[in-house]
C-alpha positions as CSV (number, residue, x, y, z in Angstrom):
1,X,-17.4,-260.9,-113.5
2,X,-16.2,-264.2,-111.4
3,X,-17.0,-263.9,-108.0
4,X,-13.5,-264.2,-106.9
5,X,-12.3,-261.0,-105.3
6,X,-10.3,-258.5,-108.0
7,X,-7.9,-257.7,-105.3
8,X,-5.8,-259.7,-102.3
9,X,-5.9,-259.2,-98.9
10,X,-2.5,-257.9,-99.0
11,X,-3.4,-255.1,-101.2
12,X,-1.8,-251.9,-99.9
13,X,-4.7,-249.7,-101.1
14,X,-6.7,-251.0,-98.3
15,X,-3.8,-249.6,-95.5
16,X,-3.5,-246.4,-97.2
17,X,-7.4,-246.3,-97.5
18,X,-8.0,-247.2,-93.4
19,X,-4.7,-244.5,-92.8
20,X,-6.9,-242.0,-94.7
21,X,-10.7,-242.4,-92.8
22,X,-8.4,-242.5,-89.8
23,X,-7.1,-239.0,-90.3
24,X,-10.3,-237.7,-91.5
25,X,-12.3,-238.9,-88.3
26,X,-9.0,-236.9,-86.4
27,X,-10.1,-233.8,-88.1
28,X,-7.8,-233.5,-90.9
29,X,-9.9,-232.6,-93.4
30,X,-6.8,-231.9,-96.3
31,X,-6.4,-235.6,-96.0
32,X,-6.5,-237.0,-99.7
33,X,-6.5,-240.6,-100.7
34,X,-4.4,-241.4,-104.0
35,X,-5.9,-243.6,-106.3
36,X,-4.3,-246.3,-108.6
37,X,-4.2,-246.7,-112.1
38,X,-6.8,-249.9,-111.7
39,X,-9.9,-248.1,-111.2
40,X,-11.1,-250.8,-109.3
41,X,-13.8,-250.8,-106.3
42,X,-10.5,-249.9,-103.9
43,X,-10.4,-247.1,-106.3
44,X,-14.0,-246.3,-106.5
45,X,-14.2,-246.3,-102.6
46,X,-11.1,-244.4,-102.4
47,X,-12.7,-241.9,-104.5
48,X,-15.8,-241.5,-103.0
49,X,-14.0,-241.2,-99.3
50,X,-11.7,-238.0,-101.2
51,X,-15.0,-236.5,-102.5
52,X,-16.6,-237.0,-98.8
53,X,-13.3,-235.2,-97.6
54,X,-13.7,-232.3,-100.2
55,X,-17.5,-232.0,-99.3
56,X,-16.7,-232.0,-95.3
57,X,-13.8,-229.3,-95.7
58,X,-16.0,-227.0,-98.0
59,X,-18.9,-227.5,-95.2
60,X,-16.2,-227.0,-92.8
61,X,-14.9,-223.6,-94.1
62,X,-17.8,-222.4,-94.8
63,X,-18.9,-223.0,-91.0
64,X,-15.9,-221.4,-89.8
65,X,-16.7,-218.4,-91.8
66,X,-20.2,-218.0,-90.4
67,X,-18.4,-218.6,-87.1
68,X,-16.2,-216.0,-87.3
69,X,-18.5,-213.5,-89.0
70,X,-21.2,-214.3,-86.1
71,X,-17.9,-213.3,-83.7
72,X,-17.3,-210.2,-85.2
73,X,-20.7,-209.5,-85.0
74,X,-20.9,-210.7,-81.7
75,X,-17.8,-208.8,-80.6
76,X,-19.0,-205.4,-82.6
77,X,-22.4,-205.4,-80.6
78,X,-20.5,-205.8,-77.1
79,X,-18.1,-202.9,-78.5
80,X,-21.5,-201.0,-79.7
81,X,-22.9,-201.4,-76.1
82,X,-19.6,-200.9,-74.3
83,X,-19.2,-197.2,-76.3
84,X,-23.5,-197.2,-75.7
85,X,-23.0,-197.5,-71.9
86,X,-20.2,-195.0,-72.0
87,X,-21.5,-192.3,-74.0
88,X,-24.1,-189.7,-73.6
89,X,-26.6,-189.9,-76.1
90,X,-27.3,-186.6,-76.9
91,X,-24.0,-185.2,-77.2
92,X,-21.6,-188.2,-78.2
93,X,-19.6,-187.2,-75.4
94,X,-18.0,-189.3,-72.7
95,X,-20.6,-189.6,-70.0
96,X,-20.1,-190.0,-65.7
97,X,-19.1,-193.6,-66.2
98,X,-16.5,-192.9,-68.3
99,X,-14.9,-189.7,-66.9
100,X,-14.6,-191.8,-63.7
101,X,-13.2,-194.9,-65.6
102,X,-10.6,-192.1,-67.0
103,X,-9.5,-189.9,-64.0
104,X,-9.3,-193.6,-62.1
105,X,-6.6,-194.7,-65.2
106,X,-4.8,-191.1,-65.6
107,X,-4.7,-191.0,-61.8
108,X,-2.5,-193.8,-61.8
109,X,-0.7,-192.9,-64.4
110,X,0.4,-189.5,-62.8
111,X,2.8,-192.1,-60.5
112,X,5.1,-192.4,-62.3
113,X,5.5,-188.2,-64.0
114,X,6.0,-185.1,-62.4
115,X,2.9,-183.6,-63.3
116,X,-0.8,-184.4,-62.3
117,X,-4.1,-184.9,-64.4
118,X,-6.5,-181.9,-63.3
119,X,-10.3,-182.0,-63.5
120,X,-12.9,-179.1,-64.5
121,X,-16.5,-178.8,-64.1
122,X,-18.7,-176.4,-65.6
123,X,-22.2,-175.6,-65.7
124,X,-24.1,-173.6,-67.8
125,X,-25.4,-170.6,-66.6
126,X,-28.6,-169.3,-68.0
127,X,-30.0,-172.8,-69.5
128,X,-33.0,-173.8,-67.3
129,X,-34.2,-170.3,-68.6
130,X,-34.0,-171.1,-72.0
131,X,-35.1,-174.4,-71.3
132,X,-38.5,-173.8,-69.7
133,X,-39.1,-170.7,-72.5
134,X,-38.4,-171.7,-75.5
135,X,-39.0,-175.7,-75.0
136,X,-36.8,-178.8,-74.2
137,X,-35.5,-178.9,-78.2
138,X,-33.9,-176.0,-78.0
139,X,-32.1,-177.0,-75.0
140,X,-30.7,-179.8,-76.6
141,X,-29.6,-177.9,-79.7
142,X,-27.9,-175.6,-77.0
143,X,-26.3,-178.5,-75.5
144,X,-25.0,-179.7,-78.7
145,X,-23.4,-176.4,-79.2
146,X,-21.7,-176.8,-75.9
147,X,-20.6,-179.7,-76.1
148,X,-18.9,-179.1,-79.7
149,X,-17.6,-175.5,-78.4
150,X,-16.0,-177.2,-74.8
151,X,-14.3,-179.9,-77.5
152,X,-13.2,-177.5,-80.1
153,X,-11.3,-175.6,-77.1
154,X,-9.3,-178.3,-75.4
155,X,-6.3,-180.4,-76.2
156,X,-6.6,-183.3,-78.3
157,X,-5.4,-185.4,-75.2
158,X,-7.9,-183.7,-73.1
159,X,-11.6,-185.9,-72.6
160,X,-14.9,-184.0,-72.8
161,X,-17.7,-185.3,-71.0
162,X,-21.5,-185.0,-69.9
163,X,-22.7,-185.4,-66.4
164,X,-25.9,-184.5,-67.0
165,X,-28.0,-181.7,-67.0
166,X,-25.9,-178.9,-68.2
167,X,-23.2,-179.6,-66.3
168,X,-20.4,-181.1,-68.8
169,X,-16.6,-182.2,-67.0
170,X,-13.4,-181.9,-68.6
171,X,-10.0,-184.3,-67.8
172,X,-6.7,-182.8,-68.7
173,X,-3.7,-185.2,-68.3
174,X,-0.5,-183.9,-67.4
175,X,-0.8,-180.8,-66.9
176,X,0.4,-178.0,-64.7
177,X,-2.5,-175.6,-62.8
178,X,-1.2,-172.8,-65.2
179,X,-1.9,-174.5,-68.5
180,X,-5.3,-176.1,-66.5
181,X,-6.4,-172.2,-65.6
182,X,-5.6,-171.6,-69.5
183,X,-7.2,-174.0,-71.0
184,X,-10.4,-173.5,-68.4
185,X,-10.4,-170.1,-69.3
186,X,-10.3,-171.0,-73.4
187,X,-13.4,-172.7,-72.8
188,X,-15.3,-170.0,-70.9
189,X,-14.1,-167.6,-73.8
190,X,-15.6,-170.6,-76.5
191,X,-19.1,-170.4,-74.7
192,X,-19.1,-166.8,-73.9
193,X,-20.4,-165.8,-77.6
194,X,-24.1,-166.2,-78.8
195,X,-25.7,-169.3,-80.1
196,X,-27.7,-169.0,-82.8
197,X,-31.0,-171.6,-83.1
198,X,-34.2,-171.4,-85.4
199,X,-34.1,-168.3,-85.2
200,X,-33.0,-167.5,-81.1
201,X,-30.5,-165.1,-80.8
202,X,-29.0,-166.7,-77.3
203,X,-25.9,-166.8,-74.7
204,X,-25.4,-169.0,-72.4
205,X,-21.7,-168.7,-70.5
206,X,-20.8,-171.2,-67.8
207,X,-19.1,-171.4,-64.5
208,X,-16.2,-173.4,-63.7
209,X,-14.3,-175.1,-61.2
210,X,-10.7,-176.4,-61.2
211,X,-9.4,-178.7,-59.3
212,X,-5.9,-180.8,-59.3
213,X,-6.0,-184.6,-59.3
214,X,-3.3,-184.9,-56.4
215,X,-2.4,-188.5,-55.9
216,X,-4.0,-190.0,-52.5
217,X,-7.5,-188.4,-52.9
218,X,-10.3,-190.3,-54.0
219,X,-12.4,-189.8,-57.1
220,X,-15.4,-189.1,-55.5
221,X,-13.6,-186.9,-53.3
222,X,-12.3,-184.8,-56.4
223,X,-15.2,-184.5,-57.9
224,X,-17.3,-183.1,-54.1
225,X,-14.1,-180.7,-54.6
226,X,-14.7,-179.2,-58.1
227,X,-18.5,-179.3,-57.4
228,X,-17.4,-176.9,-54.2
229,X,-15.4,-174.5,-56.5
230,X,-17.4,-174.4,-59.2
231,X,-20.2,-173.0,-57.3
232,X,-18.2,-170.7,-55.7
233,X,-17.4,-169.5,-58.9
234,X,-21.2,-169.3,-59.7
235,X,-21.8,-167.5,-56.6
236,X,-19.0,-164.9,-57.3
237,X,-21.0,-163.4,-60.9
238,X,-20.6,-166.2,-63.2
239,X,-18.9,-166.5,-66.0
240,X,-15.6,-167.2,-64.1
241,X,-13.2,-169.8,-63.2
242,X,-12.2,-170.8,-59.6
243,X,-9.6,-173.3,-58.1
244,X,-10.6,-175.5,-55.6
245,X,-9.2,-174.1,-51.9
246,X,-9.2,-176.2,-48.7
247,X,-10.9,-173.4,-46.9
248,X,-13.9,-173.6,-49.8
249,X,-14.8,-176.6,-48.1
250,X,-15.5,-175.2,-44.9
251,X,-17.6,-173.1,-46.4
252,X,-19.9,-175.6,-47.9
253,X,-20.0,-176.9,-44.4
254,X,-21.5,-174.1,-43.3
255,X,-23.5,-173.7,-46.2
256,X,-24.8,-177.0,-45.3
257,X,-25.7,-176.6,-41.7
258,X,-27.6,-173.0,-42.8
259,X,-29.5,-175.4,-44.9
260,X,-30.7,-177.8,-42.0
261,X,-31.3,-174.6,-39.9
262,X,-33.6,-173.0,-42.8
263,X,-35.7,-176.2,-42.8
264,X,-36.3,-176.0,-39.2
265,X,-36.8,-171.9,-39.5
266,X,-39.7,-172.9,-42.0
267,X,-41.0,-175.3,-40.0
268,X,-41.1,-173.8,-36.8
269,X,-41.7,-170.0,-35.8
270,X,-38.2,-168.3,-36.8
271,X,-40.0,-166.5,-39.3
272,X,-40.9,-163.2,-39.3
273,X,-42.3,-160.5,-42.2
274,X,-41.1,-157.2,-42.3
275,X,-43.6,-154.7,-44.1
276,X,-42.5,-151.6,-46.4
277,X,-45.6,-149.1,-47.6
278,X,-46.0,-148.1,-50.9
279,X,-47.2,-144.4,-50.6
280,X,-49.5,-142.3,-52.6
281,X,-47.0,-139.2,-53.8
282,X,-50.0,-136.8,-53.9
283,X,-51.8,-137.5,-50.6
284,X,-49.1,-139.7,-48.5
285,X,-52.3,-142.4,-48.0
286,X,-51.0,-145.8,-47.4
287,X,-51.5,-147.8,-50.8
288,X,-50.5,-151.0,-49.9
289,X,-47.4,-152.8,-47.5
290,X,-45.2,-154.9,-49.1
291,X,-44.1,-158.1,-47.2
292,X,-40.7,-159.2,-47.0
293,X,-39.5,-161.7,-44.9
294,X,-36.5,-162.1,-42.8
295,X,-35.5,-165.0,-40.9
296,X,-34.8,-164.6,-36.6
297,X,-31.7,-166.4,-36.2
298,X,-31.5,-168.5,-32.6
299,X,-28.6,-167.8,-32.2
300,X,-27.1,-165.3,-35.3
301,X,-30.2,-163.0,-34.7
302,X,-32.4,-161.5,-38.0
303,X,-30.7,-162.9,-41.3
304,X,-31.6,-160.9,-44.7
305,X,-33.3,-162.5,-47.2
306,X,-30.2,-162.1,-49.5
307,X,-28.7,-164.8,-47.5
308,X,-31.0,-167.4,-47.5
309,X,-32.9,-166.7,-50.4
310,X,-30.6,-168.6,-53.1
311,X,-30.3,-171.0,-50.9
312,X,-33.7,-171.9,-50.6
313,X,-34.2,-171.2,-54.5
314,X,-31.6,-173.7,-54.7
315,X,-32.4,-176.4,-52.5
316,X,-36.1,-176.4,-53.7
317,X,-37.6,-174.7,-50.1
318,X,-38.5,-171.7,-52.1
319,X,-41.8,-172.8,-52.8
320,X,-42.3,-173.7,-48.6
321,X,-41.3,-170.6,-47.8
322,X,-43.2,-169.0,-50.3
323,X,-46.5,-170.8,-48.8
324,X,-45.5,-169.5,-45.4
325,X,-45.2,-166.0,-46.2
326,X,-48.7,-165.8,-48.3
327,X,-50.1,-167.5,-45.1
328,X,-48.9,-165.4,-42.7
329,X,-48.7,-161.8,-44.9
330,X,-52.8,-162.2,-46.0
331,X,-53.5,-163.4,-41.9
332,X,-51.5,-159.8,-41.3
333,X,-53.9,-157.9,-43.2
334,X,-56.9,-159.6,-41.8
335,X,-56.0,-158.6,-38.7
336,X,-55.3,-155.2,-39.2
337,X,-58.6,-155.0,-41.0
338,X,-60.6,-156.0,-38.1
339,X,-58.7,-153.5,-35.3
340,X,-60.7,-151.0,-35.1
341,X,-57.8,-148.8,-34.7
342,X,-56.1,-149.9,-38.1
343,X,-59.1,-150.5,-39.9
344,X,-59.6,-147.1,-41.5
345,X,-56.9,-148.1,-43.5
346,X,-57.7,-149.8,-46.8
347,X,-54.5,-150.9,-48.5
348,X,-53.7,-154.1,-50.2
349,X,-50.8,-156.7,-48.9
350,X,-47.6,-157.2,-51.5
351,X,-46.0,-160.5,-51.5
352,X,-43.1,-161.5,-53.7
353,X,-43.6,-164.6,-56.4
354,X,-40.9,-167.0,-56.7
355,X,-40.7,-167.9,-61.0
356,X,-40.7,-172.1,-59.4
357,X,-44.3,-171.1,-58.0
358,X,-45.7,-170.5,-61.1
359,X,-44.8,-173.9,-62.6
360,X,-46.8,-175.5,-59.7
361,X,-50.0,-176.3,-60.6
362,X,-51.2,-176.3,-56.9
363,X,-50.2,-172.7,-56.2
364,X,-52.8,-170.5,-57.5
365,X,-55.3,-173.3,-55.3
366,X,-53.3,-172.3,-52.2
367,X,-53.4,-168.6,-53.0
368,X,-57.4,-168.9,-53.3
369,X,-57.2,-171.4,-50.0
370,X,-55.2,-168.6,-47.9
371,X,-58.1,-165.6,-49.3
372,X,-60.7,-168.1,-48.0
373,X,-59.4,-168.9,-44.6
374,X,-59.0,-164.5,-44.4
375,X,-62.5,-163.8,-45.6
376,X,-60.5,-161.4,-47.5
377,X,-61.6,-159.8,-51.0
378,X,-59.1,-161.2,-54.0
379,X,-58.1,-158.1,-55.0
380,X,-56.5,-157.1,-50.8
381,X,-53.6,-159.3,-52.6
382,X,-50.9,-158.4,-55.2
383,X,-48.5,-160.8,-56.3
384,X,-45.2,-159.4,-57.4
385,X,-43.5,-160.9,-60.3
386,X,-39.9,-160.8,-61.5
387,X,-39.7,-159.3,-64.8
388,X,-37.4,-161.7,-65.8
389,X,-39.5,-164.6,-64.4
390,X,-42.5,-163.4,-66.3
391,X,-40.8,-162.7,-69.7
392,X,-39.0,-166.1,-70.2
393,X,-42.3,-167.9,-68.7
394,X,-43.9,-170.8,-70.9
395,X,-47.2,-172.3,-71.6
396,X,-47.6,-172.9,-67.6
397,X,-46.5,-169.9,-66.2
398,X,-49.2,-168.0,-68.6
399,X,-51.7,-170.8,-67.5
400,X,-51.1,-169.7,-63.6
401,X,-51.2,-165.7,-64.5
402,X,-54.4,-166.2,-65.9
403,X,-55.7,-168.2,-63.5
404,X,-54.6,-165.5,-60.6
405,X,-56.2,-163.0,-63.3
406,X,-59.5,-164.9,-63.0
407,X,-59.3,-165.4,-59.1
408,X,-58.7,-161.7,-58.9
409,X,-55.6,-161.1,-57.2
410,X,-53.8,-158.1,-58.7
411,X,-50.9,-159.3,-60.8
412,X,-47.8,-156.4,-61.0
413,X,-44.1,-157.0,-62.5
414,X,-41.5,-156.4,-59.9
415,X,-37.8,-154.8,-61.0
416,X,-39.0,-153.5,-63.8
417,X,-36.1,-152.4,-66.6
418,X,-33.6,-154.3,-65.3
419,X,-32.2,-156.0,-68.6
420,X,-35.4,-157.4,-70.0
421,X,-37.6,-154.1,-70.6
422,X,-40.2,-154.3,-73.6
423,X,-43.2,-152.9,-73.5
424,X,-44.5,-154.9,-76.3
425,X,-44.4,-157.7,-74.1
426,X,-46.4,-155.8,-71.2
427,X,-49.7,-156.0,-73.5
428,X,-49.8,-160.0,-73.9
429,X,-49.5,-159.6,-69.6
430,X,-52.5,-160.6,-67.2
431,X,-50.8,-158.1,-64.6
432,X,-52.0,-154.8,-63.3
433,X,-49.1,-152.7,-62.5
434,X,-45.5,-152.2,-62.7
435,X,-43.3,-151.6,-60.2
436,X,-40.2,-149.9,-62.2
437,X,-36.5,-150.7,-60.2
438,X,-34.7,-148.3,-58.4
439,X,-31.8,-148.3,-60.8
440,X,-33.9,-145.7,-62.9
441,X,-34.6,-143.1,-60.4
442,X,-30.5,-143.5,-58.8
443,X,-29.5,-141.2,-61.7
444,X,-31.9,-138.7,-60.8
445,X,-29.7,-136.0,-60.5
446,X,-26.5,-137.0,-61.9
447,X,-27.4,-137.7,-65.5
448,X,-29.4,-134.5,-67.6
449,X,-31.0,-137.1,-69.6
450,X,-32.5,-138.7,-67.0
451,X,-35.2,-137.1,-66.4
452,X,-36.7,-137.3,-70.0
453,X,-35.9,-141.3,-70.0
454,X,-38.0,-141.7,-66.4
455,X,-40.9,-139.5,-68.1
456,X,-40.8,-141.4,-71.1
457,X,-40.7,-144.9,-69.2
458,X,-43.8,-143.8,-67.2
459,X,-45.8,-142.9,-70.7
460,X,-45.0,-145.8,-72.1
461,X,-46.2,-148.0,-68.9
462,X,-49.8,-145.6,-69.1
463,X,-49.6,-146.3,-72.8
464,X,-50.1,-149.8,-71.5
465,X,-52.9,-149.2,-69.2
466,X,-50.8,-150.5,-66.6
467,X,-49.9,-148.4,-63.0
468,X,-46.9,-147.5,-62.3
469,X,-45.2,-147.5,-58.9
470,X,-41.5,-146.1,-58.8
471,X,-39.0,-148.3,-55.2
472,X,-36.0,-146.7,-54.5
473,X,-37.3,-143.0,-53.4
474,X,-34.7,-141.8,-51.0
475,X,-35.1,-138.2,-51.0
476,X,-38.0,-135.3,-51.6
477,X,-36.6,-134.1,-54.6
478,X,-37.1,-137.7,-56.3
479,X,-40.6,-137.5,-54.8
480,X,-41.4,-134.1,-56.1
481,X,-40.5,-135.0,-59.4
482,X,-42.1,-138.4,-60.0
483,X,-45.3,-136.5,-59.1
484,X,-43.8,-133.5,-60.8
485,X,-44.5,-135.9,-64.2
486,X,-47.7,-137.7,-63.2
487,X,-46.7,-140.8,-60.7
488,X,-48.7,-141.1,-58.1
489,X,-47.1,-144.4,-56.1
490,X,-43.7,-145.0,-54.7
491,X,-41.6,-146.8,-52.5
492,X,-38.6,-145.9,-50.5
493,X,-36.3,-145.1,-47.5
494,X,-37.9,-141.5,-48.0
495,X,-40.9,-143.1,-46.8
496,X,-39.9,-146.2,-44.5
497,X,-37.6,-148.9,-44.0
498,X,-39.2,-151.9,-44.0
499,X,-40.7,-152.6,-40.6
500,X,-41.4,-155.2,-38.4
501,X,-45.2,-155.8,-37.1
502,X,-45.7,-153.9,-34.2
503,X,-43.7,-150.8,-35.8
504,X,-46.1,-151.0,-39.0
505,X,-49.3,-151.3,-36.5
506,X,-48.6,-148.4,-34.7
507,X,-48.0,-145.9,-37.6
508,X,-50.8,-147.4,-38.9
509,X,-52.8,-146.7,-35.5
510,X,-51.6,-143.1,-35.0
511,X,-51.4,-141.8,-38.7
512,X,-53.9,-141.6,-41.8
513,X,-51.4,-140.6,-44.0
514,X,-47.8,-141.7,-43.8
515,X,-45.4,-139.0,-41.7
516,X,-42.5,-138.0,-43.2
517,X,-39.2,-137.3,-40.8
518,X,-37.9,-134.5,-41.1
């Protein structure tokens, strides 16, 4: 080939061919070059520049593709965390964060209709129970079961969430308090029935509060509100639902300051112990005292322990005012041990055993720390335990027992048959003695079978090799017969109200055996 040029200057191919890199460099990666019929090197760079454009819009697509697959990817992990952050994990329910985020949304929503969004909140009543006896799996199976009854009886509009705990919240848009009380009360119906686990026969109801999202009040301030009602459905028998009530809120507000006060009562010296005997039916010897405390108001005067009681159980004091009253009830008996005018008396002290002291591991340490600072023998104390405390109890609670076993404190189940009664139980038991509940002997009288049903109650206890003593004697007849069928202990207005200090030392001074008034 001459080395003259096969083409001119002039040669439109080259315009078209700078047009085209032109718009390729812009982006346009569709561009094509057209080639001519001379297949020269115009046309062979012309060529090569189209193939470069095919190659670059291939590599192109195929980057936007990974591009927008890495997005959605991208996009489905911040959806995956957003649903993560608002769900609870065990139950796939809405959790806190988004009931809030909801009532916030149907709260302004309400603006603009007639009718308001309303709010419930239940707790389960029962689950700690079956939570600390049969194991935290179970628990959450039960919670599961919840949280699928609570959904299968609302509305589909209706959101279902978890709080926490066992306490689950429910949002009802639009809604009058008539159809919120109905669908409320669909739900306690729902978890009212047995739930059926491995093998657990179980029921587990709930509590409920109600409370209208009226427009103005604050979320947080709705949900102190429920909170406020649902409790007061809890403290009215369970198993109940209760609209919130302005005047509920004064309540709490007095609930609250009693709190405050029963901190100080621990702390300082508004204390006091009461003591009831426990009588020998045969001889009327004094077997032991039973202390119960009550607490010397400033200003309100003595309080029963019925009213402070739950509260402390509730608040987590029980366990300090527990401490106090082994303290104080074994320094008692000391005393009257060493008057010589009371010291002809040999009876053992009874103190009451909250079920949270037996999950403490320090407890049975203080209860051999108080005997040592007494000089007292082990077995001058008897713990009384709730049947029901005892009988749902787990690894822990049978670790404590025996422990107390080993120290040599005498062990005896307090309220005996009232709802958990089986003596096959009473054999696996480190305890002593059984103290049977008044609501056995109250029939005395009244029903003909009773008498048969106490006789056989007190057989099977003996069966047991256990010791029976019978509360709730109120008259001579009742006396006469438990001794009538071989029980030899009891405990009763018959015998004594419970007494304060000085009262108790001076029957103890002037009597060896207890007097009966006539």
């Amino acid at each position: 080939m001459s080395e003259e040029t096969a083409y001119s200057a002039d040669d439109p191919r080259l315009g078209l061919l700078l047009e085209g890199i032109v718009r390729l460099a812009a982006g346009d990666l569709e561009t094509r070059i057209e080639v001519s019929a001379a297949r020269d090197e115009i046309d062979a760079v012309i060529m090569g520049t189209n193939l470069l454009a095919e190659d670059l819009q291939i590599i192109y697509e195929e980057l936007e593709q990974r591009v927008e697959a890495r997005t959605q990817q991208l996009n489905d992990a911040r959806l995956a965390m957003q649903h993560m952050a608002m769900t609870d994990p065990l139950t796939g329910l809405s959790n806190r964060s988004a009931f809030s985020a909801a009532l916030a949304e149907a709260q302004a929503a309400s603006l603009e209709t007639s009718t308001k969004p309303a709010i419930l909140l239940l707790d389960m009543d029962g689950f700690k129970a079956i939570n600390d006896s049969l194991g935290h799996t179970i628990g959450d199976k039960v919670l599961e079961t919840v949280a699928r009854r609570i959904s299968g009886a609302v509305r589909e509009q209706d959101m279902v969430a978890r709080m926490g705990g066992d306490e689950f919240a429910v949002l009802l848009p639009d809604v009058s308090p008539a159809m919120a009380a109905s669908v409320g009360n669909r739900i306690l119906a729902a978890l009212d029935g047995l739930i059926e686990i491995e093998g657990h026969h179980l029921r587990c109801g709930a509590s409920m509060g109600l409370r209208m999202a009226d427009p103005g009040v604050s979320a947080d301030d709705l949900m102190m509100e429920v909170d406020i009602a649902m409790y007061e459905s809890k403290a009215d028998g369970r198993g109940k639902l209760k609209a919130f009530e302005p005047s509920m809120l004064h309540v709490r507000q007095m609930r609250n300051q009693l709190v405050a006060e029963l901190k100080e009562a621990i702390a300082g010296s508004q204390l006091v112990l009461y003591y009831q005997p426990i009588i020998r039916l045969d001889t009327r010897e004094i077997e032991g005292v039973e202390a119960l405390v009550r607490w010397n108001h400033p200003t309100r005067g003595i309080v029963m322990p019925d009213e402070f009681i739950p509260i402390a159980e509730e608040t987590g004091m029980i366990s300090q005012l527990g401490g106090w009253v082994l303290r104080a009830a074994v320094e008692q008996l000391k005393l009257w041990r060493s008057d010589p005018l009371t010291s002809s008396h040999n009876f053992s002290m009874r103190i009451n055993v909250s079920a949270p002291d037996l999950q403490r591991l320090e407890f049975v340490e203080e209860v051999r720390e108080a005997l040592s600072a007494s000089g007292l023998d082990p077995a001058a104390l008897v713990l009384e335990l709730t049947e029901s405390a005892v009988i749902q109890g787990n690894a822990l609670d049978r670790y404590t027992l025996s422990s107390l076993q080993r120290l040599g404190v005498g062990l005896e189940i307090d309220d005996f048959g009232t709802g958990y009664s089986s003596i096959s139980y009473l054999r696996q038991l480190p305890v002593d003695a059984v103290k049977v509940d008044r609501t056995l002997l109250a029939a005395l009288g009244s029903d003909p079978s009773q008498p048969a049903l106490l006789a056989a109650v007190l057989q099977l206890i003996r069966a047991c090799g256990l010791n029976a003593v019978w509360e709730g004697i109120e008259t001579e007849e009742q006396a006469d017969y438990l001794l009538s069928i071989g029980c030899t202990s009891g405990q009763g207005y018959y015998f004594s109200r419970p007494l304060p200090e000085a009262e108790m030392t001076e029957q103890l001074k002037l009597h060896k055996s207890w007097p009966i008034e006539s």
